[in-house]
N, C-alpha and C positions, 0 to 999 in steps of 0.2 A: 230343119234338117232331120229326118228321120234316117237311125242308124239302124240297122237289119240286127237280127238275133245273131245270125251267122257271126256277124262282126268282130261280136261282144264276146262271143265263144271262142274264136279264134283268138283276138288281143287276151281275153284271158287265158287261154291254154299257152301262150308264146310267155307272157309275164312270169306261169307257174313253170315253164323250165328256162327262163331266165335266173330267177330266182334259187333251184334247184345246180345249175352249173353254177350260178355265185358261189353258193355254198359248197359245191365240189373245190373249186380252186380256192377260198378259203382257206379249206383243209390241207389241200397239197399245199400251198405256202407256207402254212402252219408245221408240217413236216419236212417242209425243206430247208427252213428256219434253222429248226431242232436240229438236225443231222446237221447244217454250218456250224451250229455252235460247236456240236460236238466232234466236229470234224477240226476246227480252229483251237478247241481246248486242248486235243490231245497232239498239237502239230506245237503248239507253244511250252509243255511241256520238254522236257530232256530223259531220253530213255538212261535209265543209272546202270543196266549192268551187261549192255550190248554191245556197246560203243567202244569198238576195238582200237580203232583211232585213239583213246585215251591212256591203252597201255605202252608202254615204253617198248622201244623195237625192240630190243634183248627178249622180253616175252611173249614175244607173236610170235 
């Protein structure tokens, strides 16, 4: 089986932006990761000096 030049050029230019979007979405999960974290860190904390709900109705 002889396989053409063309071929080889082709399957390798398809593998090299194969390879190139991997690496893009990688990164985008990589940063959507982050931002969950940081988006779950500060939803698990308690805001201490907003929270009106916590003063008694006489000082609202």
């Amino acid at each position: 089986m002889i396989v053409s030049a063309h071929l080889i050029w082709r399957v390798a230019l398809l593998g090299i932006v194969f390879a190139a979007d991997l690496v893009v979405f990688i990164g985008l999960c990589h940063d959507e990761l982050r931002g969950w974290r940081v988006r779950r860190r500060t939803r698990d904390t308690k805001p201490m000096g907003d929270d009106v709900s916590a003063l008694p109705s006489s000082a609202r």
